[in-house]
FIKOLZA-1660 file (N, C-alpha, C; in steps of 0.1 Angstrom, whole numbers, plus 5000, padded with zeros to 4 digits):
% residues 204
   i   px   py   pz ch aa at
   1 1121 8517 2922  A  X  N
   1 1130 8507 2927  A  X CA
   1 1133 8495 2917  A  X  C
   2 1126 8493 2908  A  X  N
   2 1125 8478 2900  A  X CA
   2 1136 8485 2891  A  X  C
   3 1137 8499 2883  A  X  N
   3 1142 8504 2879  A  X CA
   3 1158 8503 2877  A  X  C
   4 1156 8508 2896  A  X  N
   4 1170 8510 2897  A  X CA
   4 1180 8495 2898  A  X  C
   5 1168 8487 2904  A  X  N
   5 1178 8470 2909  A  X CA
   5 1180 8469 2895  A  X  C
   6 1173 8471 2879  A  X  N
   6 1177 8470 2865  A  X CA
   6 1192 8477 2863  A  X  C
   7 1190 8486 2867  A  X  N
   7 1201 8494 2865  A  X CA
   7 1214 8488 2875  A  X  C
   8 1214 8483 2888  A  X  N
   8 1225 8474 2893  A  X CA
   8 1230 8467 2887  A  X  C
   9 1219 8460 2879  A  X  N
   9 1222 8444 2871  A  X CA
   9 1232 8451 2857  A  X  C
  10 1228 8463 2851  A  X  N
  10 1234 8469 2841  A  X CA
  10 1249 8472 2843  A  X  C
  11 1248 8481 2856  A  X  N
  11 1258 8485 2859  A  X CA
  11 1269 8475 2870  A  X  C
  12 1265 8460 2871  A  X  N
  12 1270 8452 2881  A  X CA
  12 1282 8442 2873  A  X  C
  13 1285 8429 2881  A  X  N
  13 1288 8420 2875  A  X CA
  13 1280 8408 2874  A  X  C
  14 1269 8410 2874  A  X  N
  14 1258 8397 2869  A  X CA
  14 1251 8400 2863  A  X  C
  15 1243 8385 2858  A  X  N
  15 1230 8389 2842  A  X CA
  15 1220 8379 2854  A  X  C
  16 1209 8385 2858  A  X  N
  16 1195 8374 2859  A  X CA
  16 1190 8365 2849  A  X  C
  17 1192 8354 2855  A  X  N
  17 1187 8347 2841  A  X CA
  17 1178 8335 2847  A  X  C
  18 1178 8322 2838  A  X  N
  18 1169 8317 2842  A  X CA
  18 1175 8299 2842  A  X  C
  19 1188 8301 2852  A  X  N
  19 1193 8291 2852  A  X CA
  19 1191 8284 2869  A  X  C
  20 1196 8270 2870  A  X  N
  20 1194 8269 2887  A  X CA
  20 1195 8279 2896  A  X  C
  21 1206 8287 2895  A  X  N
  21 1204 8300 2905  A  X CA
  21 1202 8315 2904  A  X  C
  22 1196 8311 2889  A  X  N
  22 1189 8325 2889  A  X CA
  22 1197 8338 2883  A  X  C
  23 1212 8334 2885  A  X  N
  23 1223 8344 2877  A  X CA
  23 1237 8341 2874  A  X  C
  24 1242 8345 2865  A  X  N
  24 1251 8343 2859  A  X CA
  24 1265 8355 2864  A  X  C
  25 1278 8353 2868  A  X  N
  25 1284 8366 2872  A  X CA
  25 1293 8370 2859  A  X  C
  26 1299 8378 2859  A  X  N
  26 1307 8383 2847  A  X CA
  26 1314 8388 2849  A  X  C
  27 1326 8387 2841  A  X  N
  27 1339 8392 2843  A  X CA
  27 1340 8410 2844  A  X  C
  28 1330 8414 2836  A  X  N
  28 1329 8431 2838  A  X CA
  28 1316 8437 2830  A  X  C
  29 1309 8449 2840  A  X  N
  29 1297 8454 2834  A  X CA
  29 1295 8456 2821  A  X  C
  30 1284 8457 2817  A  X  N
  30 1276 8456 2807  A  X CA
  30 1282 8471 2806  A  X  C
  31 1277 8483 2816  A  X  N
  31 1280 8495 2812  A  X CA
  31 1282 8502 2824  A  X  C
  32 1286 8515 2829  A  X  N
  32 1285 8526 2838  A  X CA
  32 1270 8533 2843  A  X  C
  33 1274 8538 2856  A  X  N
  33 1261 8548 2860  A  X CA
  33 1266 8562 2850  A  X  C
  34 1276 8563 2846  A  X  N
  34 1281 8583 2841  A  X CA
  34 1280 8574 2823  A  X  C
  35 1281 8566 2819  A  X  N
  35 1278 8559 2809  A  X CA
  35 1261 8561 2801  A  X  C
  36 1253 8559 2815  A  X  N
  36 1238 8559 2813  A  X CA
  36 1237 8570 2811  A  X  C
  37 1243 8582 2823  A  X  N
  37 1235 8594 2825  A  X CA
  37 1236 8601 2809  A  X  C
  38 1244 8598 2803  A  X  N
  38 1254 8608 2790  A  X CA
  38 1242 8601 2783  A  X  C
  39 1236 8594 2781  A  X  N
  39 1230 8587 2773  A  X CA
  39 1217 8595 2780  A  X  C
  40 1211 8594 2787  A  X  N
  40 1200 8605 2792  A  X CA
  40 1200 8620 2788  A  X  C
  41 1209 8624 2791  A  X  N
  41 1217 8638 2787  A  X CA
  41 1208 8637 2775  A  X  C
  42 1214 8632 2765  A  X  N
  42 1212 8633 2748  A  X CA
  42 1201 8631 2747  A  X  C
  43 1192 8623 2755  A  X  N
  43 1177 8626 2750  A  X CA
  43 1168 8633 2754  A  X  C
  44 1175 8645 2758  A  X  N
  44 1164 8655 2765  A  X CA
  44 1153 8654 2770  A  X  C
  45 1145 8662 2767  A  X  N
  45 1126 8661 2774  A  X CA
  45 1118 8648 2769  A  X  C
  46 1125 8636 2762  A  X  N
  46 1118 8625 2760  A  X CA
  46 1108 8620 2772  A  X  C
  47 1099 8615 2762  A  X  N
  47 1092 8610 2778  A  X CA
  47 1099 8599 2784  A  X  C
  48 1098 8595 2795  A  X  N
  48 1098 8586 2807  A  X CA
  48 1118 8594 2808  A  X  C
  49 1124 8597 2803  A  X  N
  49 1138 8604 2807  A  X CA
  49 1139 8606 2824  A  X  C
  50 1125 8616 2826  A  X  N
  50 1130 8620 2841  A  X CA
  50 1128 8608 2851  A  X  C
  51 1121 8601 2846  A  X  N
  51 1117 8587 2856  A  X CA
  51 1134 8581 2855  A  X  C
  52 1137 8580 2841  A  X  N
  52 1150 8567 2846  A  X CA
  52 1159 8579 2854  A  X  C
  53 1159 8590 2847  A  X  N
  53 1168 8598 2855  A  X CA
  53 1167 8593 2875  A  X  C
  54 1160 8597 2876  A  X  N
  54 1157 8594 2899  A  X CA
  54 1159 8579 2895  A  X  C
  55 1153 8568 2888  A  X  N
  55 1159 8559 2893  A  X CA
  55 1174 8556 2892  A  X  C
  56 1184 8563 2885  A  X  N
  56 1196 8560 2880  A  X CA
  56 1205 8569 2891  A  X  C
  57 1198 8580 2901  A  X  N
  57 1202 8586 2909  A  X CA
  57 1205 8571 2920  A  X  C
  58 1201 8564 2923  A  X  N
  58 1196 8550 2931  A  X CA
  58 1210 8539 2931  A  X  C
  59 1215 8541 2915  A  X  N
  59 1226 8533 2913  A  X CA
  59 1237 8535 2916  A  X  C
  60 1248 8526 2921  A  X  N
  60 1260 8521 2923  A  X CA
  60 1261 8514 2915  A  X  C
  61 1278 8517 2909  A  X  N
  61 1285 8505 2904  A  X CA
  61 1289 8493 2906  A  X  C
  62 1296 8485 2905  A  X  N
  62 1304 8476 2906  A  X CA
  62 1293 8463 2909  A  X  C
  63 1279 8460 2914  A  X  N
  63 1273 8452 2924  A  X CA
  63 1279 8438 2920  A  X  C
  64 1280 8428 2925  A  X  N
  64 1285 8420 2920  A  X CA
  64 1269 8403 2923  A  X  C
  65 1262 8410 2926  A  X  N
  65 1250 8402 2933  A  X CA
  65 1236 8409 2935  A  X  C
  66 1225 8404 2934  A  X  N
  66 1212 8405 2943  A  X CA
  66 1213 8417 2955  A  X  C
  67 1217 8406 2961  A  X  N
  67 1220 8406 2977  A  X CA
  67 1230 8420 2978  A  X  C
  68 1239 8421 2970  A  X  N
  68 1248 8435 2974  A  X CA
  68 1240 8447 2968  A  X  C
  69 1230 8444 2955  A  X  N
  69 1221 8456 2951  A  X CA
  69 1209 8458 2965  A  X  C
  70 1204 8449 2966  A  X  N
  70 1193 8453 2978  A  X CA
  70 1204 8458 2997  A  X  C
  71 1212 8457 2996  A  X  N
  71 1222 8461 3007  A  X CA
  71 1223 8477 3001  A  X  C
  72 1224 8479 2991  A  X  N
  72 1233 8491 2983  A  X CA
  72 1215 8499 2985  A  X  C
  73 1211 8493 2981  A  X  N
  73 1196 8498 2982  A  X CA
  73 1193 8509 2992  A  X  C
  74 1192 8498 3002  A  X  N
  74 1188 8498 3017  A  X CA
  74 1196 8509 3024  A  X  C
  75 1207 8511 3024  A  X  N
  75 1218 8518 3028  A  X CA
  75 1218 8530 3022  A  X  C
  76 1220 8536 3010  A  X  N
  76 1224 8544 2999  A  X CA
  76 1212 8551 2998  A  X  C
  77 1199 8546 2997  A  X  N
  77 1185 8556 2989  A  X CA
  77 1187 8567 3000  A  X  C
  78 1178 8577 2992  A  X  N
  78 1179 8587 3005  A  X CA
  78 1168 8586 3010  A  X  C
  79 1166 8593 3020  A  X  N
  79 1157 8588 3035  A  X CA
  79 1144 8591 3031  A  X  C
  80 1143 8604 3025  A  X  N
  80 1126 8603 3017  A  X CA
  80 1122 8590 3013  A  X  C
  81 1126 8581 3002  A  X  N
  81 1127 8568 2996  A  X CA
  81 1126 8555 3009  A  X  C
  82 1132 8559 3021  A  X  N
  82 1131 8551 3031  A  X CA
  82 1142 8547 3033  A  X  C
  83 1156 8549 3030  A  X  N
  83 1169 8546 3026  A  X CA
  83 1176 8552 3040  A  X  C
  84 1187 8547 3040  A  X  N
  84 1197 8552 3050  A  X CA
  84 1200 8566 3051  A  X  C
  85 1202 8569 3041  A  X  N
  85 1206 8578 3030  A  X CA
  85 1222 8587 3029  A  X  C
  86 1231 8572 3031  A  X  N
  86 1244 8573 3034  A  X CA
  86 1248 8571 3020  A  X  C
  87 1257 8583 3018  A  X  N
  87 1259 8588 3001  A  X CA
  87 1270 8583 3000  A  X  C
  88 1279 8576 3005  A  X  N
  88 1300 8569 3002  A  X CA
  88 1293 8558 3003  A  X  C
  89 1287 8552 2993  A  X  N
  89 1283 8541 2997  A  X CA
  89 1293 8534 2983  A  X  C
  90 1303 8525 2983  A  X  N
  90 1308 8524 2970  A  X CA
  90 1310 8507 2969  A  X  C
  91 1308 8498 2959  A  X  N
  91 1303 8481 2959  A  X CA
  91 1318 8474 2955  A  X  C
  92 1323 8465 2964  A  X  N
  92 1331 8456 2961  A  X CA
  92 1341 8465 2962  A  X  C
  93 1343 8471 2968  A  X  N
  93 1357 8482 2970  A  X CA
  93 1368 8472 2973  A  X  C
  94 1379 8479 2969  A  X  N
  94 1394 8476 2970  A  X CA
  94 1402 8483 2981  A  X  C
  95 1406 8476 2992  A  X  N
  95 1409 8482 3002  A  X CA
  95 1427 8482 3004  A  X  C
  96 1436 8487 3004  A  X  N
  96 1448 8481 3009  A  X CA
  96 1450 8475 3016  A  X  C
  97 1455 8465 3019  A  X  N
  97 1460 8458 3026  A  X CA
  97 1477 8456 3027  A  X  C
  98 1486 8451 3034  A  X  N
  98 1498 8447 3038  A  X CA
  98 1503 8437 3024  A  X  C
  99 1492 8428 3022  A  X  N
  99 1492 8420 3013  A  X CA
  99 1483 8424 3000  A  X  C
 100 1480 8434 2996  A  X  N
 100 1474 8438 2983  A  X CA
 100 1461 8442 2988  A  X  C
 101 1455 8446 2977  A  X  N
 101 1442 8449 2983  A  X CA
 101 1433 8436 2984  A  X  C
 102 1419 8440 2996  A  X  N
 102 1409 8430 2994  A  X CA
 102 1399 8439 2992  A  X  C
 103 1390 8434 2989  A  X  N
 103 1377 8441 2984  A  X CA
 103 1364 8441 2992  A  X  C
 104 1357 8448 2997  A  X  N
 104 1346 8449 3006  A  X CA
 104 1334 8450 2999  A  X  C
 105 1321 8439 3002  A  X  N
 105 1311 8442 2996  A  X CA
 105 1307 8454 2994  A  X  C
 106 1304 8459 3004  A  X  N
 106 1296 8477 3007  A  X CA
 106 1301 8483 3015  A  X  C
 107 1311 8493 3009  A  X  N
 107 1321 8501 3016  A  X CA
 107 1314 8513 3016  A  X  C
 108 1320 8519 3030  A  X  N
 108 1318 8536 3028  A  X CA
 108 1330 8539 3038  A  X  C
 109 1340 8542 3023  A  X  N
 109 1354 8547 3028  A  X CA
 109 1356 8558 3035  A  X  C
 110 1343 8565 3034  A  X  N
 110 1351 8583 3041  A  X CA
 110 1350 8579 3055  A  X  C
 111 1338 8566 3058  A  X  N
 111 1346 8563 3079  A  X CA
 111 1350 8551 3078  A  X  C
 112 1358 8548 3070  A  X  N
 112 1365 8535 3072  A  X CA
 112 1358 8522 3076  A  X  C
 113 1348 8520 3071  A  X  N
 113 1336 8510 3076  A  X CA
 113 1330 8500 3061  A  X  C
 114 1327 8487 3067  A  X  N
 114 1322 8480 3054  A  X CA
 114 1311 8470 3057  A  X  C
 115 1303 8466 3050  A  X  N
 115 1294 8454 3047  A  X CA
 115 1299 8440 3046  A  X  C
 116 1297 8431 3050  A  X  N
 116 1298 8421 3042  A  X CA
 116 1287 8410 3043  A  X  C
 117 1282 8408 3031  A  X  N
 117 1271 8396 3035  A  X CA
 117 1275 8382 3035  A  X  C
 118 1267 8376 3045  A  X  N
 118 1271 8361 3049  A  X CA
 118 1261 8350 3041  A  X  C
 119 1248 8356 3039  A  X  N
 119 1239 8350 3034  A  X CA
 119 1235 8339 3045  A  X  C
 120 1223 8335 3040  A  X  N
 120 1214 8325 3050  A  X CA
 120 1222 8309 3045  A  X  C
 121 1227 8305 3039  A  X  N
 121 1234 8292 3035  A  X CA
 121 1247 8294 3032  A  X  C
 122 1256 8298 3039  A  X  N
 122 1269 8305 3041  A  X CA
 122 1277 8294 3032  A  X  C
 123 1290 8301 3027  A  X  N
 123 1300 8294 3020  A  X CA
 123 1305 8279 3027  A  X  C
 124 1309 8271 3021  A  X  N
 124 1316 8261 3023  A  X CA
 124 1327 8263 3037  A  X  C
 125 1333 8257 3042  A  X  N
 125 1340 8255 3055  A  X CA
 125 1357 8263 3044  A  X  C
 126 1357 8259 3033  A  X  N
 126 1371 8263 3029  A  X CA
 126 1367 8279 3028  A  X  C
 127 1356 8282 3020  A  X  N
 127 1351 8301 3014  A  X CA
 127 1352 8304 3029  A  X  C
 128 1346 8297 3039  A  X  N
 128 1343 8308 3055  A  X CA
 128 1358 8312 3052  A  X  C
 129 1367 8301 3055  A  X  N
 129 1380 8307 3061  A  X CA
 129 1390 8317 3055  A  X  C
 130 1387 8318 3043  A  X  N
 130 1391 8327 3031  A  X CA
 130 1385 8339 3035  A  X  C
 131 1374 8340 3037  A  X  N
 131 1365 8350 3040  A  X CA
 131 1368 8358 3054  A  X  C
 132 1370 8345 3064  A  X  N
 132 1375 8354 3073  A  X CA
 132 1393 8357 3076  A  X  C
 133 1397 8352 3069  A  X  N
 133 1414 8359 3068  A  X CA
 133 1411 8369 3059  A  X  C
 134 1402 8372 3047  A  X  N
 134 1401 8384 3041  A  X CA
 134 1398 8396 3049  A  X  C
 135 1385 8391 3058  A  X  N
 135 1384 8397 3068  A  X CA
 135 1393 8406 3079  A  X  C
 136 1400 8397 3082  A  X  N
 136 1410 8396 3094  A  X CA
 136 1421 8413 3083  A  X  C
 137 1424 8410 3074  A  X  N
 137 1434 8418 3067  A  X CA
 137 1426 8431 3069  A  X  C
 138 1412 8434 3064  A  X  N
 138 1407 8446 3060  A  X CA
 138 1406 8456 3077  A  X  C
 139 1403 8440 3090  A  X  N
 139 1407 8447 3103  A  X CA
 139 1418 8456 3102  A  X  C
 140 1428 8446 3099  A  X  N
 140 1437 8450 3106  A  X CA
 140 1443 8462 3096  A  X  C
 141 1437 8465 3083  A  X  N
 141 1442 8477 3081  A  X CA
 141 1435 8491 3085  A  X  C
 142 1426 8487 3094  A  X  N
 142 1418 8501 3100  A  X CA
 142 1401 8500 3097  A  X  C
 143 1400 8488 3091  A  X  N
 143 1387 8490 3089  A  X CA
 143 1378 8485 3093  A  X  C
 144 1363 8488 3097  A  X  N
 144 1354 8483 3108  A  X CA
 144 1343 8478 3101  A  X  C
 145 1345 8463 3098  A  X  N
 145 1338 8456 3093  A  X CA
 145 1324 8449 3099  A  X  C
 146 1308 8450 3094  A  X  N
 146 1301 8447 3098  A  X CA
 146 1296 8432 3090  A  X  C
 147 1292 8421 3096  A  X  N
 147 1286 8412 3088  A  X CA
 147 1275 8410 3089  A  X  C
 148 1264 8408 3075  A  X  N
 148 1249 8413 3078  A  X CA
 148 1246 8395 3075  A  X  C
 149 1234 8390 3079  A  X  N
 149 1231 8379 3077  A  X CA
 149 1218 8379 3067  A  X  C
 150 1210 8372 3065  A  X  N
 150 1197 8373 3058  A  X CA
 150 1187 8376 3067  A  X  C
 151 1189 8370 3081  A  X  N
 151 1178 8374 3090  A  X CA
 151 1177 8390 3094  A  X  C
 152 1192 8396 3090  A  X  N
 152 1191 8408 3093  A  X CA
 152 1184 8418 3086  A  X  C
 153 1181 8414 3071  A  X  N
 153 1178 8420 3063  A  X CA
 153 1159 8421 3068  A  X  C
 154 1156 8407 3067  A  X  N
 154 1141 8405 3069  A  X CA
 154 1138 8405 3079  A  X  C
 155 1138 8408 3091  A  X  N
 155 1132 8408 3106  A  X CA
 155 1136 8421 3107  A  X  C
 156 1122 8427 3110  A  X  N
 156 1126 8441 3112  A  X CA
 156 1134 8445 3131  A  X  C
 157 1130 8437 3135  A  X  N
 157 1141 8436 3151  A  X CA
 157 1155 8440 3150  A  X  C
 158 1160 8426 3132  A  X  N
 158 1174 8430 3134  A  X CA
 158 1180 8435 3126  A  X  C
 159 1170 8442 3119  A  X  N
 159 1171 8453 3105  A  X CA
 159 1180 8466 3112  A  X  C
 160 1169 8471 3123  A  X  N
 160 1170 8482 3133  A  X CA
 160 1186 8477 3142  A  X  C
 161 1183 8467 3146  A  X  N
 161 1200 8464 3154  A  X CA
 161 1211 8466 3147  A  X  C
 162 1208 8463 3131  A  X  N
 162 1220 8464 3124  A  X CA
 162 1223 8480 3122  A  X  C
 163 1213 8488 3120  A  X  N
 163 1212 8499 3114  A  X CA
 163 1221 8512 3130  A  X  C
 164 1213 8509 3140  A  X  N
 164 1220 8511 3149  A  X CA
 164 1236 8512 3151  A  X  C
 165 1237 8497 3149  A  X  N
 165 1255 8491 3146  A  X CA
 165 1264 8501 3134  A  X  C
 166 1254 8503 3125  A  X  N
 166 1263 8505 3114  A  X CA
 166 1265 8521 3117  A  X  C
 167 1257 8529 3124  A  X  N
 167 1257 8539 3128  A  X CA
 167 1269 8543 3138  A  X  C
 168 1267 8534 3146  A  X  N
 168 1280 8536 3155  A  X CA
 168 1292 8531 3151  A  X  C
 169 1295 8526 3143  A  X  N
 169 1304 8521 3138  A  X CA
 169 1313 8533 3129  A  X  C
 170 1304 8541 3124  A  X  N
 170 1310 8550 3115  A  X CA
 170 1311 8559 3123  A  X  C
 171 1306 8561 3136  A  X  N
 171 1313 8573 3147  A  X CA
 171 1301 8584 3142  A  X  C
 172 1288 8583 3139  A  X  N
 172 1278 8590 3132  A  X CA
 172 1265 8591 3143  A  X  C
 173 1262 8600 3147  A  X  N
 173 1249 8604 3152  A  X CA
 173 1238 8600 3146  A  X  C
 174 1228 8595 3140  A  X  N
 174 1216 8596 3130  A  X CA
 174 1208 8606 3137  A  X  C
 175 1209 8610 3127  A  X  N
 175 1196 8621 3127  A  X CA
 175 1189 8626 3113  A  X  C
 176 1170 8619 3118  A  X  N
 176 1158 8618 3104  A  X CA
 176 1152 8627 3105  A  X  C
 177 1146 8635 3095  A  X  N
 177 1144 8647 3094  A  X CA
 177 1136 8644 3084  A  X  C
 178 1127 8630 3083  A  X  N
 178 1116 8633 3071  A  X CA
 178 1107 8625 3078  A  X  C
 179 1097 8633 3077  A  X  N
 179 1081 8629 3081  A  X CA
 179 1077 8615 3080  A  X  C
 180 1074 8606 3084  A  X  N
 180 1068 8589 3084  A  X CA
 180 1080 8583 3076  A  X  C
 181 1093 8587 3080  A  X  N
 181 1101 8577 3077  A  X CA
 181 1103 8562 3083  A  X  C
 182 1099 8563 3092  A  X  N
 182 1100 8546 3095  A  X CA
 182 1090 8539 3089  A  X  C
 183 1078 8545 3085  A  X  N
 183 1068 8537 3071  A  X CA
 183 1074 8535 3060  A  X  C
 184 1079 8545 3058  A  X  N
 184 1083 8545 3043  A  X CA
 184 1096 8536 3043  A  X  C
 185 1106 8534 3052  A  X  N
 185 1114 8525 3059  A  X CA
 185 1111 8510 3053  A  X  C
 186 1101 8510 3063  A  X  N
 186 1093 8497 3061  A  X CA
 186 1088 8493 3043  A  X  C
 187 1080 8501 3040  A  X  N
 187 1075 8505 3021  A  X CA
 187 1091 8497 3016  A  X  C
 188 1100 8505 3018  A  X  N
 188 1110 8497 3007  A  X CA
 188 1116 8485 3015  A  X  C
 189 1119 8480 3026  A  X  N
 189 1123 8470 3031  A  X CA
 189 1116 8461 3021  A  X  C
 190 1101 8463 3028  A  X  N
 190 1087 8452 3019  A  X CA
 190 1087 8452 3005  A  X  C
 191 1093 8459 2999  A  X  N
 191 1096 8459 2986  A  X CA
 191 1104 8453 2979  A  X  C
 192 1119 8455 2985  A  X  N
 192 1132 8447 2983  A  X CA
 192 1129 8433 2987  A  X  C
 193 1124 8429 3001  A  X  N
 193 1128 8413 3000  A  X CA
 193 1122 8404 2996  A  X  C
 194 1114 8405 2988  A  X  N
 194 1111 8392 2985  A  X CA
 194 1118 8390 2970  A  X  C
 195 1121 8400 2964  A  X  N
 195 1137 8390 2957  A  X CA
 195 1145 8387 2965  A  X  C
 196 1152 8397 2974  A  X  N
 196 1160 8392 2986  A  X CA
 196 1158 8379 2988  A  X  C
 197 1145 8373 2992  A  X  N
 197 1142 8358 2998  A  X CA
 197 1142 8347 2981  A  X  C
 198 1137 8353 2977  A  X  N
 198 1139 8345 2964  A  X CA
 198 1150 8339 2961  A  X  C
 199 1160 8346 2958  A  X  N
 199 1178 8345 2961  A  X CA
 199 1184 8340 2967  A  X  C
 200 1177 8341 2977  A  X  N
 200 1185 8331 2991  A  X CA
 200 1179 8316 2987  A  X  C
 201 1166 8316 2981  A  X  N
 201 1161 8302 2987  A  X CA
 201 1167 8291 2976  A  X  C
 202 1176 8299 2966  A  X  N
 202 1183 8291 2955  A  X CA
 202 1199 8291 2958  A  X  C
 203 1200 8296 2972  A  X  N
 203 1218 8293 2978  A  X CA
 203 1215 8279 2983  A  X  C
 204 1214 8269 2988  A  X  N
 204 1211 8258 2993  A  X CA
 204 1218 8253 2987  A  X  C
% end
């Protein structure tokens, strides 16, 4: 997992660094997930290859945040890993709209369904309202938008409520089919948040 959140940051629009909030965004990736793999390709049976290889299985493009790598995380791993293991998982999508497209944190276009995080110190009164007329467009083009909070992420009560939601939302039955997955569930939740909480405690 450290691996792969490396490989977000590679393949995202931010640099971690070591400024008041911890990151800097950027106008465009450093590089690709099919970018890396070509570059793996070429080094055949090197050692550590097959390690970055599984972690690079892990990555999505586009991330534009922390917060949208550990959402992408959480959602996308597959269910062995403790993951959702919902594979259209695609970052900062571009949706049609009436008025151009808008773009969804964590889309998964094949059910017309999306993410969006609110974060625990939510935007300004002007960002909310931007946020939710963006909102309001991506409805009203068909799409079934969820918003995740911070508490959602860290309370396993509303981890499960959300996971529930997002399930129904995409018109999807869940069905787990791997042995102590709700431990291993838990293993990567406990894993991911405490950058998760880190992150947040520098939105204030």
């Amino acid at each position: 997992m450290d691996l792969a959140q490396i490989g977000y940051e590679l393949c995202g629009t931010y640099v971690l660094d070591t400024s008041w909030d911890q990151l800097t965004n950027t106008e465009r990736p450093m590089t690709t997930v099919a970018k890396i793999r070509r570059v793996l390709d070429g080094l055949g049976a090197m050692r550590g290859v097959a390690r970055a290889r599984s972690a690079l299985d892990l990555v999505r493009d586009g991330s534009n945040s922390p917060r949208e790598t550990i959402l992408s995380l959480l959602t996308s791993s597959p269910c062995t890993e403790g993951g959702l293991g919902i594979e259209d998982i695609r970052l900062n999508y571009p949706v049609a709209t009436p008025v151009g497209p808008r773009r969804v944190d964590v889309a998964i276009p094949r059910y017309r369904c999306g993410i969006e995080y609110k974060g625990r110190a939510y935007h300004s009164i002007e960002q909310s309202e931007r946020d939710d007329r963006r909102q309001n467009k991506l409805v009203g083009s068909g799409y079934t938008i969820l918003n995740v909070w911070y508490e959602d992420i860290v309370s396993d009560h509303l981890f499960q409520q959300f996971v529930c939601d997002l399930f129904r939302a995409m018109g999807v039955r869940r069905r787990v089919r791997v042995a102590g997955f709700e431990q291993k569930q838990k293993l990567l939740r406990y894993k991911l948040i405490p950058a998760f909480q880190r992150f947040e405690a520098n939105a204030f």
